[in-house]
N, C-alpha and C positions, 0 to 999 in steps of 0.2 A: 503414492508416497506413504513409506510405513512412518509415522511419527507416535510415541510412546504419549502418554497421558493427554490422547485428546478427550476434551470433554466435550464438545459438539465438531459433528461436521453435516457438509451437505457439497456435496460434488468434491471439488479442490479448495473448499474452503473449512477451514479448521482454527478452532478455539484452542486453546492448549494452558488457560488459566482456568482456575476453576470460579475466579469473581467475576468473568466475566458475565455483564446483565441481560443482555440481549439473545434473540432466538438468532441466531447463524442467518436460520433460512429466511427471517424478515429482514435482516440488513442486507442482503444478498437482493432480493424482491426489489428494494427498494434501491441502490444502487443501478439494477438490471431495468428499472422504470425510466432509469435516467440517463443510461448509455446503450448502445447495443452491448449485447453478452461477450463476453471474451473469456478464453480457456487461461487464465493467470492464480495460480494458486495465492491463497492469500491467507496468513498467518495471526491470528490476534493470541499475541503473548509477552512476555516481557522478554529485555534485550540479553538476560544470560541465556534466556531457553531460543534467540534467536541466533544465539553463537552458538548454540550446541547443532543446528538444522542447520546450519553451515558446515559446522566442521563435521557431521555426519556425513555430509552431501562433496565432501574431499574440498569444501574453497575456504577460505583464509575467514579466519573472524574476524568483525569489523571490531573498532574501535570507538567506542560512543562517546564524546568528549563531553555533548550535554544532553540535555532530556530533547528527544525526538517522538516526533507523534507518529510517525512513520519510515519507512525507508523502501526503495526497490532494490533488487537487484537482479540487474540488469543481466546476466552471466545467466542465470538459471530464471529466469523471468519468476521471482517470487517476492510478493510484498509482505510486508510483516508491517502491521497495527501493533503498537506498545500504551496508545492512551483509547481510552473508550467511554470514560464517565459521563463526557454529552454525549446524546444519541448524532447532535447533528454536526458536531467537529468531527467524531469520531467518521459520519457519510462522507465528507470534505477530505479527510485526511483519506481513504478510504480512494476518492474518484483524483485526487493530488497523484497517489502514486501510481491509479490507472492509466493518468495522462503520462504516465513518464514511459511505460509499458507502450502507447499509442505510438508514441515519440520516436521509442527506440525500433518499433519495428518499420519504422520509415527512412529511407536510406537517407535520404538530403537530411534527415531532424537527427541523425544517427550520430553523425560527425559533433552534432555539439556536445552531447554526452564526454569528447575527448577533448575536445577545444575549450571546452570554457571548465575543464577540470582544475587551474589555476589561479580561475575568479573567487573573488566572495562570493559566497552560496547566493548571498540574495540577490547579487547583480543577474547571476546567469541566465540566460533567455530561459532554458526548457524550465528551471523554475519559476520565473517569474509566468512563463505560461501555462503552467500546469496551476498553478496558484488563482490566477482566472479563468480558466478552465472550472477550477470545482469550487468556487466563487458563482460563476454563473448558474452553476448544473443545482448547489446549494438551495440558489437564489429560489430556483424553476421547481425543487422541492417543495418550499416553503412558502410559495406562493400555490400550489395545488393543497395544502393543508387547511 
């Protein structure tokens, strides 16, 4: 993927602020300590440079109505990280949108992606399971520290 003003990368994962605090390839270690590896490129940058890697990539920009710590999308399997300041919301937020990626590549868990597109965010299953997902994975971090 060509993107313009990275400041770090390490495989498919790419920095593209320059505040960002962290070494790429140690949040990466550390995420990969606490799931198997998956090939999902992953973005840490803020939400106008995450509408620009959309509409560079030809799909639609999203609309951010309020501050989000992350997002998937699902279409071109790419997450984008917009908050980083804790190292361990930032791992959370980080295995959050892993789980949605796990989800969607599962045919049965695939469907709710479309079905619960009319629920409140919070009610909806794959979030509320992605949400204990990197709850527990957090947990299982911070207890090997």
């Amino acid at each position: 993927m060509q993107l313009p003003g990275v400041q770090q990368q390490d495989g498919s994962w790419y920095v593209l602020d320059e505040e960002f605090p962290w070494d790429v390839r140690d949040v990466k270690r550390d995420i990969f300590s606490l799931v198997p590896y998956r090939d999902t490129t992953v973005l840490f940058c803020d939400t106008c440079e995450a509408n620009r890697v959309l509409s560079g990539l030809g799909e639609e920009e999203e609309e951010f109505l309020f501050p989000l710590a992350g997002l998937y999308h699902k279409e071109r399997r790419l997450i984008f990280v917009f908050m980083w300041e804790e190292y361990e919301q930032m791992l959370e937020t980080v295995l959050h949108e892993l789980r949605h990626d796990m989800q969607y590549e599962q045919q049965e868990k695939k469907a709710f992606f479309h079905q619960e597109k009319d629920r409140h965010y919070e009610e909806r299953w794959i979030e509320q399971d992605a949400r204990m997902f990197a709850r527990l994975k957090i947990q299982e971090f911070l207890d090997r520290a």
